[in-house]
Steps between C-alpha positions, in 0.01 A plus 500: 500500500150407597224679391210274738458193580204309505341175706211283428236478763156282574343726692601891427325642842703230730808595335445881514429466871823312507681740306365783651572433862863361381610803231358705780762460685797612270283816443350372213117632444161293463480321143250626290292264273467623110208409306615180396514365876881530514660671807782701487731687785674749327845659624840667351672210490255321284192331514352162652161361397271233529287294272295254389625306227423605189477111361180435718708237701606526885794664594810296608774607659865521353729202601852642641328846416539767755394893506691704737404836684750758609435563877696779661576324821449159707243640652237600214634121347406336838135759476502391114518105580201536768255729313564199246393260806255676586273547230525102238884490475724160607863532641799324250822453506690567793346731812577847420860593556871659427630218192879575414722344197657655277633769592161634645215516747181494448176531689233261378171381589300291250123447445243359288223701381181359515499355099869310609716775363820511706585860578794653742591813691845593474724745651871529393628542889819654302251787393580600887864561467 
C-alpha cells in the first residue's frame, strides 16, 4: 500500500546515526544522503527517508502519529529499542514487551527518534506458530 514514508528532521546527521544504528538491526543498510540532503534507506518492502522540511521551518513531530518497523523476533526488537538508546533516541510508551487484545499478540517496544518522532518495533509473536 505504501510506497515510503517520510519524517522531518532538525539535524539530518543525528538522525542518520540514529537510524542507522536502529534499521541496522532489522537488516536494513546505511541511509544514503541524495543531493538535496535527504537520506534514504532503501529496501523491498518500501522506502523510509528523512528530511528537512521543505517550508524552511523546524520539524515537529506528529501528535498520536506512530511509524512501525517489522522486526523478526523479540530479540532484534529488544537490539532495535537499544541501538535507538544508544545513539539520541528516548524510550515511550510502555517498556518493551508481549501486548495482547484482540485476538492477538504483539511484541512492541517504542522510541523517539531524536526530532520527537515516535517509532516502534513490532513482531507479530503469531508469525511463530
Amino acid at each position: 500500500m505504501f510506497s515510503h514514508v517520510m519524517v522531518g528532521a532538525n539535524d539530518i546527521e543525528e538522525s542518520k546515526r540514529f537510524y542507522d544504528a536502529v534499521l541496522g538491526t532489522l537488516g536494513v543498510p546505511p541511509g544514503f544522503i541524495d543531493e538535496k540532503g535527504r537520506v534514504f534507506y532503501m529496501t523491498q518492502a518500501g522506502v523510509f527517508a528523512i528530511s528537512k522540511p521543505i517550508n524552511g521551518e523546524a520539524a515537529t513531530c506528529a501528535n498520536g502519529g506512530t511509524i512501525g518497523f517489522a522486526a523478526n523476533s523479540p530479540e532484534q526488537a529488544d537490539a532495535w529499542h537499544a541501538a535507538g538508546l544508544a545513539t539520541g533516541g528516548s524510550t515511550c510508551e510502555d517498556a518493551p514487551g508481549v501486548r495482547e487484545g484482540g485476538g492477538t499478540k504483539l511484541y512492541l517496544a517504542y522510541l523517539r527518534d531524536p526530532a520527537g518522532n515516535k517509532i516502534c518495533a513490532l513482531h507479530n509473536m503469531q508469525s511463530n506458530v
